[in-house]
N, C-alpha and C positions, 0 to 999 in steps of 0.2 A: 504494500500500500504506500511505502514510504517515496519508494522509486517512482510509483508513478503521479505522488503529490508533487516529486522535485522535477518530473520532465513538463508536467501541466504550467508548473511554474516561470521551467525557461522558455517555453513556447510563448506564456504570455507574456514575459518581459520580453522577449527577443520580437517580439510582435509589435509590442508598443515601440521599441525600436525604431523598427522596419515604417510603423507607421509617422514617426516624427521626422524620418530623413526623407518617405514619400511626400511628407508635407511641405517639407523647407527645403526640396528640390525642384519644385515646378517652377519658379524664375527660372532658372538655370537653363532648365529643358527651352521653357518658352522663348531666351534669350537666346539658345545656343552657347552657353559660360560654362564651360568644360572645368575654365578653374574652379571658377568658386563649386562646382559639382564635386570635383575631387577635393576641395577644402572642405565640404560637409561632409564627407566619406572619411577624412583623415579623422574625425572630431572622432569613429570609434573608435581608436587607437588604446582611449581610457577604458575600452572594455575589453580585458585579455580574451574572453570567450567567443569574441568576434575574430574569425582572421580572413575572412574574404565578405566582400562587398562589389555590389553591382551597381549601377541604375543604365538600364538597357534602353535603348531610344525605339520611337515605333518600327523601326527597319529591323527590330533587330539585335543592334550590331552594339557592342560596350561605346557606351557614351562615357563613362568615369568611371575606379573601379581604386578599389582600395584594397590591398595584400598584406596583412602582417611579415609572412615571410614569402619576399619576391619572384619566390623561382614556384611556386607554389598557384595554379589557375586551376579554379572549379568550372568557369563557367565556358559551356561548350552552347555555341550559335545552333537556339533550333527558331528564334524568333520569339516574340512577346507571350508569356504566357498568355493563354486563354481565360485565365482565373487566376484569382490572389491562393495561393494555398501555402501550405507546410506540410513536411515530410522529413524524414530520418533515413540518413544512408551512410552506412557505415561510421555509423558513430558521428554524422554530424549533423546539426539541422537545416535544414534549406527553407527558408521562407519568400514568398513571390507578394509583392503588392502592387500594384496598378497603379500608376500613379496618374491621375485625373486632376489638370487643373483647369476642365471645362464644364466638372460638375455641377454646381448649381447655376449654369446660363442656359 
């Protein structure tokens, strides 16, 4: 019971996460600002449990991308996810969010 109060937990931290850097990344996207998109990627640095980070553009293809250790890439081009989700692979978690900064217009 214990194990799986502590993965419920990093799911939802690691979610809220996912969801504060989909939020204070839409400038970036809408701008084209590659930097500051890798400046809010760098900002998980403070969390050692992070060590790769995406924000994939709608083509696709890595728009900014943050590696704790640089020889180290998870993310293989299949295109935008279809859905926000999470999942567990090989011991690590992968969480997807959409980032929509045309939602409420």
């Amino acid at each position: 019971m214990q194990a799986f109060s502590l993965r419920r937990d990093l799911i939802e931290n690691m979610t809220v996460q996912a969801d504060i850097i989909a939020y204070n990344s839409t400038a970036s996207l809408m701008f084209n600002d590659r930097r500051t998109a890798e400046s809010l990627l760098a900002t998980l640095e403070v969390n050692t449990s992070i060590t790769t980070a995406y924000i994939i553009s709608a083509d696709g293809s890595i728009f900014a991308s943050y590696n704790r250790d640089d020889d180290v890439t998870f993310y293989e081009s299949a295109g935008q996810p279809a859905r926000e989700e999470y999942y567990f692979d090989q011991g690590r978690l992968h969480i997807y969010k959409i980032i929509e900064w045309m939602r409420n217009n």
